[in-house]
C-alpha positions as CSV (number, residue, x, y, z in Angstrom):
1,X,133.6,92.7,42.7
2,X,135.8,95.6,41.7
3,X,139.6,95.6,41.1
4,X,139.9,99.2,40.1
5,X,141.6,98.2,37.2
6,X,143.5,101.0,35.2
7,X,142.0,100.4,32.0
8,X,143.6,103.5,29.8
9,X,145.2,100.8,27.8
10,X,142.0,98.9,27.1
11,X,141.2,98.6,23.5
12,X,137.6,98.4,22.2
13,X,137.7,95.5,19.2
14,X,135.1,93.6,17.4
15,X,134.4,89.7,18.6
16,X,135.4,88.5,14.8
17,X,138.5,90.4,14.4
18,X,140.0,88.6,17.5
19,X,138.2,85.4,18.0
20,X,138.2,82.9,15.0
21,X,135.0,80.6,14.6
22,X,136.2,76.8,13.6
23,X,133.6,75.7,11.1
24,X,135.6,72.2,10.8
25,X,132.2,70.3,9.8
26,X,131.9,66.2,10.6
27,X,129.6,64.6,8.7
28,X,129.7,61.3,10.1
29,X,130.9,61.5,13.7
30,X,132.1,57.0,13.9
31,X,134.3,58.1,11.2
32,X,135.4,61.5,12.6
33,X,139.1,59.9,13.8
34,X,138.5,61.0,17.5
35,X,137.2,59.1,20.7
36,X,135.4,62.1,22.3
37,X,132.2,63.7,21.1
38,X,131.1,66.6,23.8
39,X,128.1,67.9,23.6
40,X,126.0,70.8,25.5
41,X,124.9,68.1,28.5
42,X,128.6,68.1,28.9
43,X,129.7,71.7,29.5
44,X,128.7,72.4,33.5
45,X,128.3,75.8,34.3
46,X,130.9,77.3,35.9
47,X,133.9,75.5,35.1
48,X,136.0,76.3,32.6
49,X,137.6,73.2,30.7
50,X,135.6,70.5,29.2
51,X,135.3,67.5,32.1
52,X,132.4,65.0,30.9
53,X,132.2,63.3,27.3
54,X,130.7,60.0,25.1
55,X,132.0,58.6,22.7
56,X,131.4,60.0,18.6
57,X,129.9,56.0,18.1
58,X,126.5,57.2,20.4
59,X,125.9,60.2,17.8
60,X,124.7,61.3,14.4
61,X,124.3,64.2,12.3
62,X,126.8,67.0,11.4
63,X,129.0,68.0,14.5
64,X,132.4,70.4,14.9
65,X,135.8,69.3,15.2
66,X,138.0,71.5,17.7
67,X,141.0,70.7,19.0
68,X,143.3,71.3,21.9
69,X,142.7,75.0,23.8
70,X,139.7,76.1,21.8
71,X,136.3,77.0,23.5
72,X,133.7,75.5,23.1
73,X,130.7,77.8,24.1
74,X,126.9,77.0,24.2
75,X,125.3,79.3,21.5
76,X,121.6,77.5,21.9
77,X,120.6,78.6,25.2
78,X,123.3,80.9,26.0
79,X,121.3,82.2,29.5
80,X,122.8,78.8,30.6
81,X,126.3,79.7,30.8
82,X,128.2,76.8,29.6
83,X,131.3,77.5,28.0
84,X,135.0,75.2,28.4
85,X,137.9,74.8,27.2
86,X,138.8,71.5,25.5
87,X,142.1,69.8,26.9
88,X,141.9,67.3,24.0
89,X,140.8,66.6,20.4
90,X,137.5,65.8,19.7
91,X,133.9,66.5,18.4
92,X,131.0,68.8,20.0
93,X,127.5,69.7,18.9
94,X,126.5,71.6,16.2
95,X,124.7,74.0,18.7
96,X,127.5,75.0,20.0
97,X,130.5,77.5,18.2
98,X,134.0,76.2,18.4
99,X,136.0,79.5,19.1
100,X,140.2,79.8,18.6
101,X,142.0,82.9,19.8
102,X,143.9,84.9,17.1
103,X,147.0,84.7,19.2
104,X,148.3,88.1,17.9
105,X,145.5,89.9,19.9
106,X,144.2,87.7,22.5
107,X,146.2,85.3,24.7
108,X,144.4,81.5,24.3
109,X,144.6,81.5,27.9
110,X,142.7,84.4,28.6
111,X,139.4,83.2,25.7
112,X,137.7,81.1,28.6
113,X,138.2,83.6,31.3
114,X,136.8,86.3,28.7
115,X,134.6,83.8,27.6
116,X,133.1,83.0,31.0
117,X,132.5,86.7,32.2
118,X,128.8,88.1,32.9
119,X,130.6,90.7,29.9
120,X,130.3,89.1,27.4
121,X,127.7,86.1,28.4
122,X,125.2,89.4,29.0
123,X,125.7,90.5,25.8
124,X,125.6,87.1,24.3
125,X,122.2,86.3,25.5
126,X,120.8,89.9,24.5
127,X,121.8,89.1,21.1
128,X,120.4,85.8,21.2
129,X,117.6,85.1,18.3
130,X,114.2,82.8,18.8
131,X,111.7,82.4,21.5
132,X,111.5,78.7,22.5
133,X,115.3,78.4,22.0
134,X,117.4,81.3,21.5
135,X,120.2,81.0,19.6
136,X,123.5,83.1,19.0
137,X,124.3,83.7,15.3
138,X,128.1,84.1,14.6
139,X,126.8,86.7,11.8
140,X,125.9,88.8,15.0
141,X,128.2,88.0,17.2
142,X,131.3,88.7,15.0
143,X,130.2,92.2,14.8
144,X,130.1,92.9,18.6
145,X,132.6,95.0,20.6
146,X,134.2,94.4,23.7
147,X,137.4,96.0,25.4
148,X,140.2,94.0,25.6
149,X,143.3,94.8,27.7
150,X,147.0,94.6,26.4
151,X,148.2,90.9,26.0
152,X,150.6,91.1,29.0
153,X,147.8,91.7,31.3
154,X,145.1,89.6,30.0
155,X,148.2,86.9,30.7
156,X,148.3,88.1,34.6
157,X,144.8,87.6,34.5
158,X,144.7,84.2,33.4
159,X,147.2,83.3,35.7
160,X,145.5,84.5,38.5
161,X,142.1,82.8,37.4
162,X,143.3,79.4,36.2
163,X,145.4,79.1,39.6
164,X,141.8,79.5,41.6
165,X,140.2,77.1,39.2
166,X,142.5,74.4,39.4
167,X,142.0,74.9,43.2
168,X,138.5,74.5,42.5
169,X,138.9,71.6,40.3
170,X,140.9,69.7,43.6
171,X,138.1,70.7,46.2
172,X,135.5,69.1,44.0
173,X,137.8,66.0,43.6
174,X,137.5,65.7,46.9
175,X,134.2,66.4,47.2
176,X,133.4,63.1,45.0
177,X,135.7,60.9,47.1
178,X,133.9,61.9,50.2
179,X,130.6,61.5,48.4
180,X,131.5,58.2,47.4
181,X,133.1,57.1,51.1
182,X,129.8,58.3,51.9
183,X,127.8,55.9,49.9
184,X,129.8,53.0,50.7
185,X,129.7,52.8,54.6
186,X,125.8,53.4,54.1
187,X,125.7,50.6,51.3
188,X,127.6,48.6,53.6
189,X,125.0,48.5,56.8
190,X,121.9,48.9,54.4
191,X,122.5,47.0,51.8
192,X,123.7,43.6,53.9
193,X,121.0,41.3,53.4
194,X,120.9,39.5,56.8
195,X,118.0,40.2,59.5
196,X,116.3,42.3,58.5
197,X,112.7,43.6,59.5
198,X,110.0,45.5,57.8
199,X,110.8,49.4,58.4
200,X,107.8,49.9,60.9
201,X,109.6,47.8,62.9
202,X,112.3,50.0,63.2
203,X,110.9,53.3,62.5
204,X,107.8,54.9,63.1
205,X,106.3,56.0,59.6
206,X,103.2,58.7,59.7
207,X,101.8,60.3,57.2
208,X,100.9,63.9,57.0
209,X,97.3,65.5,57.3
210,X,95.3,66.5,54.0
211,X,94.9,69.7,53.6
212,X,91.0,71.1,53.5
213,X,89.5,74.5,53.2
214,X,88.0,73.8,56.2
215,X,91.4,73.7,58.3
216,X,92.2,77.1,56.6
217,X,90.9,78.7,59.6
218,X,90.4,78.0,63.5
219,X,91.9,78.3,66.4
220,X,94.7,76.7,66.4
221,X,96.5,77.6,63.4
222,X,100.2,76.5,63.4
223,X,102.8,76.8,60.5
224,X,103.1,73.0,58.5
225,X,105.4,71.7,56.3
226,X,104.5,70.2,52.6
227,X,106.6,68.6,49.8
228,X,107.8,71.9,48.7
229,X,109.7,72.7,51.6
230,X,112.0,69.7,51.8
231,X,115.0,69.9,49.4
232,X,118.5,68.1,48.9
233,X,119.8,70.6,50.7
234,X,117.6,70.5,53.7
235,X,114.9,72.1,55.0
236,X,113.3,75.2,53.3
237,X,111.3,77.6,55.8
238,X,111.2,80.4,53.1
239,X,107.7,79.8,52.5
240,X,105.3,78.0,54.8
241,X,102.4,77.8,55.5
242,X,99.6,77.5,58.2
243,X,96.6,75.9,58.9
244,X,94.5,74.3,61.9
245,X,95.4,71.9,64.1
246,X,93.3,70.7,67.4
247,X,95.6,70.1,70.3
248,X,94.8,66.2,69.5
249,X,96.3,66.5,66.0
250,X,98.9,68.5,67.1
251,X,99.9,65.4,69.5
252,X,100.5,63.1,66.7
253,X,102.1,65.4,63.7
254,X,103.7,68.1,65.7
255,X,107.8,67.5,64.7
256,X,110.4,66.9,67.1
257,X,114.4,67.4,66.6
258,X,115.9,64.9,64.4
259,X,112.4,63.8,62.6
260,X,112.9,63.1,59.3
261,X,110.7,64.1,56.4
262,X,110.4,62.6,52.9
263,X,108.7,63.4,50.0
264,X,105.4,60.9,50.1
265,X,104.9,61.8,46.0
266,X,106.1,63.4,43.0
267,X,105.9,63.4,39.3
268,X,109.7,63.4,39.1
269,X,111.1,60.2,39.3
270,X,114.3,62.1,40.5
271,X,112.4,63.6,43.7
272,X,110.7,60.7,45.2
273,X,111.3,59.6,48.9
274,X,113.6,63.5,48.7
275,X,114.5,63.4,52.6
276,X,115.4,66.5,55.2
277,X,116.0,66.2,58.4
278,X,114.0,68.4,61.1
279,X,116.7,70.4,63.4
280,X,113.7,73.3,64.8
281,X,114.3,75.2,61.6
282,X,111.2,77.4,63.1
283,X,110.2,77.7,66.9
284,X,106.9,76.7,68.3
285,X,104.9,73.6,67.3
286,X,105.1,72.8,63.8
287,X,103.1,70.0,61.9
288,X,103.7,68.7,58.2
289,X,100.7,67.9,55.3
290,X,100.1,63.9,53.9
291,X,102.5,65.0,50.8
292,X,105.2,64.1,53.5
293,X,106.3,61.2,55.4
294,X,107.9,61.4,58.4
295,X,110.6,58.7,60.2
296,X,111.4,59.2,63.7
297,X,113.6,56.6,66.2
298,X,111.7,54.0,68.1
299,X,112.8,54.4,71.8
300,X,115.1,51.6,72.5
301,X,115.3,50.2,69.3
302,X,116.6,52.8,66.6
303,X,118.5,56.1,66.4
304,X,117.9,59.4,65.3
305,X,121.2,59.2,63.2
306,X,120.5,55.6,62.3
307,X,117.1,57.0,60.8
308,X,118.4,59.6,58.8
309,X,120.8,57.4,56.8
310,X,118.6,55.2,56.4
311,X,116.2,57.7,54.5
312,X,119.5,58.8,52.1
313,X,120.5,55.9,51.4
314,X,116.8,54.6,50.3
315,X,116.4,57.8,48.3
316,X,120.2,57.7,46.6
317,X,119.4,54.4,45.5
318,X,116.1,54.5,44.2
319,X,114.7,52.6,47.0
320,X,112.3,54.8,47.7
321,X,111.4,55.1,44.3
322,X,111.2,51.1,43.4
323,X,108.5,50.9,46.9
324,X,106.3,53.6,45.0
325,X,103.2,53.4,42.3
326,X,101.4,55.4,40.4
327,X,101.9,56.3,36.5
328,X,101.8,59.8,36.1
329,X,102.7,60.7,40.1
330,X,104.4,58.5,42.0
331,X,103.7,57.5,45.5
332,X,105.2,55.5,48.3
333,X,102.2,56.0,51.0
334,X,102.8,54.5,54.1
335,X,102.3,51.2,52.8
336,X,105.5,50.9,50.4
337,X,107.1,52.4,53.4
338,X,106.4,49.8,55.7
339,X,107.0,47.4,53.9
340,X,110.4,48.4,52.8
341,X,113.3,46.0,54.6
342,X,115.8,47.5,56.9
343,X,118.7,45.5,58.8
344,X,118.1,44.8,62.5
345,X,121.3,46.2,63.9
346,X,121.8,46.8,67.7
347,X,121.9,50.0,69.4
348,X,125.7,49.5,69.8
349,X,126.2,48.9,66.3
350,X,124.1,51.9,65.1
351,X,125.9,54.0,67.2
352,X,129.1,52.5,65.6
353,X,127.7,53.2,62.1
354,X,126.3,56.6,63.0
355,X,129.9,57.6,64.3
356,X,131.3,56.7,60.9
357,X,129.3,57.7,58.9
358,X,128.9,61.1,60.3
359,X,132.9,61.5,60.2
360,X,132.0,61.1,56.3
361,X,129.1,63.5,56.1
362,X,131.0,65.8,58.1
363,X,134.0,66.0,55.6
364,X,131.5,65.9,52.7
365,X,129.6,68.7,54.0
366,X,132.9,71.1,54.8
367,X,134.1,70.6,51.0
368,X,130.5,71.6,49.0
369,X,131.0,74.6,51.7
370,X,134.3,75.3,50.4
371,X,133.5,73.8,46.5
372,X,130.4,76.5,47.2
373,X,132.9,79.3,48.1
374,X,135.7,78.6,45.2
375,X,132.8,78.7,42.6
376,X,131.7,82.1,44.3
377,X,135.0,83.5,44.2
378,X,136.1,82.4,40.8
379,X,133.0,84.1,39.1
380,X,133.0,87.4,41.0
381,X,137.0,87.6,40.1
382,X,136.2,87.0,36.5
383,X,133.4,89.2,36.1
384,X,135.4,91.9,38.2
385,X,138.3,91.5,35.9
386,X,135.4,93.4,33.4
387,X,133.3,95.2,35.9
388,X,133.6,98.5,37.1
389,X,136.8,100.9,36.4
């Protein structure tokens, strides 16, 4: 984004001569006199002020002190963006620089907008040293230039970006509640303990087709879905591919509306039993390979909805993960499927649940929209603040 900025008042000025580096060493962080050590895990891209910390009693080695309004910006690494703003005292990495404003010539408001910006990350990471983990040296960094406006205006401007991050910082408060109403009512039906029945009782579970060379041609090639195309946030049609299916197979793994599909395998531990629900994403008959399992509703007896809560709420809780086996890839095959439990509940009462539930997802899903959107907006406002003329 532009803003057409009338920068004739700009001045170019080197990093060092406006930014002060904090070289407040801690040798032993228990004795350090703080309760917060923050460290590079901590700093999330994207948002401005530190929010996640341990405690100095879960670290050793030498570590920074900084204190209230310095920056603390990720010099190991720098492609991954992570600079905030501590609120408090503390201790942080040694991989990171502690960074003051000289308050004379830049406003200690405006270092983590500054600080944040494509401007000077860009120029941070072309200055970076190393190969497997480049580094920012202060020695090079001090010398750098960067145009600066006049104090008066780099206050305006942290005004303006502080108000849209503290908007930010309440949509993704409200995000988490939602996410955590959401776990509860599916925790509530799922994880009751009363009547319950393996899953192939309420579901039916079938595996994908292997894939061969000889179903690389025929002719009755259709598009299929694989592991790779089911993600947290649904289903990913960006690459797919095809292979042959006789009008007998197609019978039995063709999808259907409200199908769901969950990762059969993985070598993560964090992507096992991944689930996305099928909504036609592509037209025509479409089939899916044995690195997927798929759940559909029993006539009669189960839900579409009631299905794919089920399938979150068994991958969010590691249910899915605790039915697999394997060492180095883990898998559930149909058989930990099966033989997973699931609470018998009545048509009526699914329909109940799935009511609530979807009130919860629903709300959940409008907020990372608009989380999504405030992210967007806050880093094309910053980097326009530098951008363009």
């Amino acid at each position: 984004m532009t803003l057409n900025l009338d920068k004739s008042a700009w001045k170019r000025v080197a990093f060092g001569d406006v930014i002060e580096n904090v070289t407040d060493r801690v040798d032993d962080p228990s004795k350090a006199g703080v309760d917060r050590y923050v460290g590079l895990e901590h700093l999330d891209p994207g948002v401005m002020t530190v929010q996640r910390w341990d405690t100095p009693d879960k670290v050793e080695a030498q570590k920074l002190r900084f204190r209230p309004g310095d920056v603390i910006f990720g010099r190991r690494r720098a492609y991954q963006k992570k600079v905030a703003q501590a609120e408090f005292e503390g201790i942080c990495s040694a991989h990171a620089l502690v960074l003051r404003a000289r308050p004379d010539y830049i406003d200690p408001d405006f270092l983590p907008v500054f600080l944040s910006s494509d401007y000077f990350l860009d120029r941070a990471i072309e200055i970076s040293v190393g190969s497997l983990s480049p580094t920012v040296n202060w020695r090079d960094l001090k010398v750098q230039e960067f145009d600066l406006p006049p104090l008066d205006e780099q206050k305006r401007m942290a005004d303006l970006l502080w108000a849209l991050d503290r908007h930010r910082q309440a949509v993704a408060f409200a995000s988490h509640a939602a996410r955590a109403l959401l776990l509860r009512v599916r925790a509530d039906m799922f994880e009751a303990d009363i009547d319950t029945v393996r899953a192939d009782e309420f579901f039916e579970i079938t595996i994908g087709r292997q894939r061969s060379p000889k179903h690389e041609t025929g002719e009755h090639l259709v598009p299929y879905l694989r592991s790779a195309n089911v993600t947290l946030g649904g289903i990913d049609t960006s690459d797919v591919k095809s292979m042959n299916f006789e009008p007998r197979e197609q019978e039995k793994f063709a999808l259907a509306t409200g199908d769901v599909l969950v990762s059969e395998a993985s070598a993560s531990a964090r992507s096992v039993g991944m689930p996305a629900v099928w909504h036609e994403n592509l037209t025509g008959t479409v089939c899916f390979q044995n690195t997927l399992l798929r759940y559909r509703a029993r006539s009669g007896v189960s839900l579409p909805e009631y299905v794919e809560h089920y399938c979150h709420w068994a991958f969010e809780t590691g249910k899915f993960l605790a039915a697999a086996s394997g060492t180095n890839i883990r898998h559930i095959g149909v058989g930990g499927a099966t033989s997973m439990r699931v609470r018998r509940a009545s048509v009526s009462e699914q329909e109940m649940f799935s009511a609530k539930v979807g009130a919860a997802a629903q709300a959940l899903e409008s907020l990372e929209a608009e989380l999504k959107s405030a992210k967007a907006l806050l880093a094309s406002l910053t980097n326009g603040l530098f951008g363009g003329g």
